[in-house]
Legacy VTK file of the C-alpha trace (Angstrom):
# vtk DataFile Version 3.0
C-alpha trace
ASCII
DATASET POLYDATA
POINTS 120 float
67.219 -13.914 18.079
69.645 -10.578 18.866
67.290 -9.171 16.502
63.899 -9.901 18.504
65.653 -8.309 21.775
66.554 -5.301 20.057
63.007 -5.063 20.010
62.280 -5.308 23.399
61.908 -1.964 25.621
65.841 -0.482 26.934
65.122 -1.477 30.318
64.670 -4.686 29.715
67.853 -4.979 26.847
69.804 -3.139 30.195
68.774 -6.335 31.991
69.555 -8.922 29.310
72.824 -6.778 28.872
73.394 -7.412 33.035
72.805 -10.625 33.257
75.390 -11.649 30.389
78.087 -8.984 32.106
77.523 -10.331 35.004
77.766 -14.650 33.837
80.366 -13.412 31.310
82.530 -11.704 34.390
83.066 -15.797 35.240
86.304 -15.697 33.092
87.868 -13.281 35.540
88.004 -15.998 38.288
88.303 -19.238 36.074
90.903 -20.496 38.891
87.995 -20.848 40.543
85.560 -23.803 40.445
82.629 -21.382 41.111
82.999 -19.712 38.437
83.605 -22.677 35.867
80.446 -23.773 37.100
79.036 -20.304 35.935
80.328 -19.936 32.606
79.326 -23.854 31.721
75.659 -22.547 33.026
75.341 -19.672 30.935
76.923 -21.322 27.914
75.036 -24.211 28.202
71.947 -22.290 29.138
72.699 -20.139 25.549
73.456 -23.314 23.502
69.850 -24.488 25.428
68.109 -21.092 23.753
69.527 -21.092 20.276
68.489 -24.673 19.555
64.799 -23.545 21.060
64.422 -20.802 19.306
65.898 -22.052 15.670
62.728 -24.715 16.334
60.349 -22.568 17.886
60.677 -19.004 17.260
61.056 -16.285 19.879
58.567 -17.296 22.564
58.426 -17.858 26.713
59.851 -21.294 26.224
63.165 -19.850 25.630
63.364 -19.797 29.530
63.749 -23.656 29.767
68.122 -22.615 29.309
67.627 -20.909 32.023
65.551 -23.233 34.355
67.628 -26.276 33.466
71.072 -25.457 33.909
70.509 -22.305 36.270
68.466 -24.528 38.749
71.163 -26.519 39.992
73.654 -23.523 39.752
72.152 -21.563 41.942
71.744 -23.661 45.255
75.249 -25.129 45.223
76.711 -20.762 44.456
74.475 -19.959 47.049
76.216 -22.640 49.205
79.588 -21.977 48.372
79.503 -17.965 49.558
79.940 -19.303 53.028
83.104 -21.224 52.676
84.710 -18.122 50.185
87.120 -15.469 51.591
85.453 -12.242 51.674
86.477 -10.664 48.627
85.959 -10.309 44.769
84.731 -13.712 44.523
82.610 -13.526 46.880
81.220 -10.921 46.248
80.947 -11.909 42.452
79.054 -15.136 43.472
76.528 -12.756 45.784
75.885 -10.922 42.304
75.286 -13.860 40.494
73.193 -15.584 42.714
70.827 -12.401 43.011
70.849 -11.447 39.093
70.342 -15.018 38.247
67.584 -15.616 40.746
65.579 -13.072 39.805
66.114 -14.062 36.115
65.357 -17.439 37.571
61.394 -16.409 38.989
60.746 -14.641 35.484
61.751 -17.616 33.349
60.346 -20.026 35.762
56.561 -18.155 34.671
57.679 -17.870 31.356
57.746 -21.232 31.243
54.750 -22.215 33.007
52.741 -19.473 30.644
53.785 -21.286 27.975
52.827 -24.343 29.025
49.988 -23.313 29.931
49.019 -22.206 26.109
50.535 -18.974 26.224
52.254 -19.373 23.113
53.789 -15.500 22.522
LINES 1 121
120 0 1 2 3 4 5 6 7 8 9 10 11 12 13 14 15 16 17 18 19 20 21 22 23 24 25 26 27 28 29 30 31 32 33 34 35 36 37 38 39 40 41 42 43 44 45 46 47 48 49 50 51 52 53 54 55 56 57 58 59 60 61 62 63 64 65 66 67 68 69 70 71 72 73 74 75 76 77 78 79 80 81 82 83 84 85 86 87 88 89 90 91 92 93 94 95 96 97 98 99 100 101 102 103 104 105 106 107 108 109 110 111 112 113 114 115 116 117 118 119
């Protein structure tokens, strides 16, 4: 799979490199429920993505880690900014509500493309 993204143009491994900083930075505030929530997301959203792609191949479905456990995620995150002191956490969760959302809309059409027959 690493060796499929290495392919890919830098912009977009910059972005792939982001969003895994920015799940990743979840061990820095493991104290915090937010951020268990996070890292058991992107984990399980990985673990999601290497069993797809060992059956599959590299393809638009790969997105489906993403939609399933990053779905949830992101309305209760969203949620929980309000009741966080202003801060590093908070303004962690801000980040990873934002990088994962927009991760979120491209995955969601990913998805739906391939669905739809768009197989590539």
């Amino acid at each position: 799979m690493l060796n499929h993204m290495l392919a890919y143009p830098l912009w977009l491994q910059a972005w792939l490199m982001w969003l895994g900083v920015v799940n990743f930075g979840s061990v820095f505030f493991l104290r915090h429920i937010q951020a268990r929530w996070t890292l058991a997301a992107f984990l399980g959203a990985a673990t999601v993505m290497s069993g797809l792609f060992a059956l599959n191949g590299f393809n638009r479905l790969l997105g489906l880690g993403h939609v399933v456990f990053w779905t949830p995620l992101l309305p209760y995150l969203f949620r929980q900014r309000a009741h966080l002191d202003s801060g590093w956490l908070r303004s962690w969760v801000s980040v990873v509500v934002l990088t994962n959302g927009v991760s979120l809309i491209i995955d969601y059409a990913d998805v739906a493309r391939y669905l739809l027959g768009d197989r590539s």
